[in-house]
C-alpha positions as CSV (number, residue, x, y, z in Angstrom):
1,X,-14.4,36.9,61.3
2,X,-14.8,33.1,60.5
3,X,-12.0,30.9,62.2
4,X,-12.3,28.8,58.6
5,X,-11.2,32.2,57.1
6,X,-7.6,33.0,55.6
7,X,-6.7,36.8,57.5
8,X,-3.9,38.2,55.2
9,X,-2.0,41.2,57.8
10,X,1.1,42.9,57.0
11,X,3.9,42.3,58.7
12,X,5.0,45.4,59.0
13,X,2.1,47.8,59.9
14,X,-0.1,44.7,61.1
15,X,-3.5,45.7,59.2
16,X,-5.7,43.4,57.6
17,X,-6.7,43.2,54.1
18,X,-10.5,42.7,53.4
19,X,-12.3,40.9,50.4
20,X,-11.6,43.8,48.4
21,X,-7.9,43.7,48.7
22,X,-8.5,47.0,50.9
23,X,-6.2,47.3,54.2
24,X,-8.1,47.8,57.7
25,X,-6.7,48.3,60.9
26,X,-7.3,44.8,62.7
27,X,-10.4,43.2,64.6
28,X,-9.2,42.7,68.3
29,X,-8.9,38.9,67.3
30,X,-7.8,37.5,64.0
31,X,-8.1,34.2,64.1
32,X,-6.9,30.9,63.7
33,X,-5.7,31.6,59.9
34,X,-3.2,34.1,59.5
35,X,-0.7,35.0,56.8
36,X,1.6,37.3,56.4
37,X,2.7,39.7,53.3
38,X,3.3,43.5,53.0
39,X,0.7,46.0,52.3
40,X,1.0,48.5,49.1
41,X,2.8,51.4,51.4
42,X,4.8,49.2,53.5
43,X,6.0,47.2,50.0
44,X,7.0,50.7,48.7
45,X,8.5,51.8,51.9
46,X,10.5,48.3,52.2
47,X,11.9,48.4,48.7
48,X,13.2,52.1,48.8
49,X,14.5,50.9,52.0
50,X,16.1,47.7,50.1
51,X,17.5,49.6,47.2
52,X,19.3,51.9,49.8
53,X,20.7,49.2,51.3
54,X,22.4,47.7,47.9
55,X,23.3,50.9,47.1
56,X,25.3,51.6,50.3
57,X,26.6,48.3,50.0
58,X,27.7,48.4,46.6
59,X,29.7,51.6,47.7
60,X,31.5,50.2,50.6
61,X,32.1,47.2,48.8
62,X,33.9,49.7,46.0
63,X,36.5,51.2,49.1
64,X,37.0,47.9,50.2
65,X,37.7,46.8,46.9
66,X,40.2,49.8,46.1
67,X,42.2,50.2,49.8
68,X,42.8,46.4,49.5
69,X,44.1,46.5,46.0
């Protein structure tokens, strides 16, 4: 991999995407260049994970609302 390059790795998982927007487990090095973003499965995994969060929070904030009313 060229130093000059851009390496795009998920955060979460830590593969690489390629060229063709395909994601790789990493080279031993990466690089000078890296950024960070989420790849396809860990983006769906991460919003489900999101959306249970608001939803849990939306429902304690409900009890909280109603025991301090």
């Amino acid at each position: 991999m060229n130093n000059n390059e851009l390496t795009v790795q998920c955060c979460v998982c830590r593969r690489v995407r390629d060229s063709k927007g395909e994601y790789h487990q990493p080279p031993a090095i990466l690089g000078d260049r890296v950024s960070h973003t989420y790849c396809p499965e860990c983006a769906r995994f991460m919003l489900t994970q999101i959306a249970l969060f608001k939803d849990n929070f939306a429902k304690a904030e409900a009890v909280r609302v109603r025991s301090a009313g």
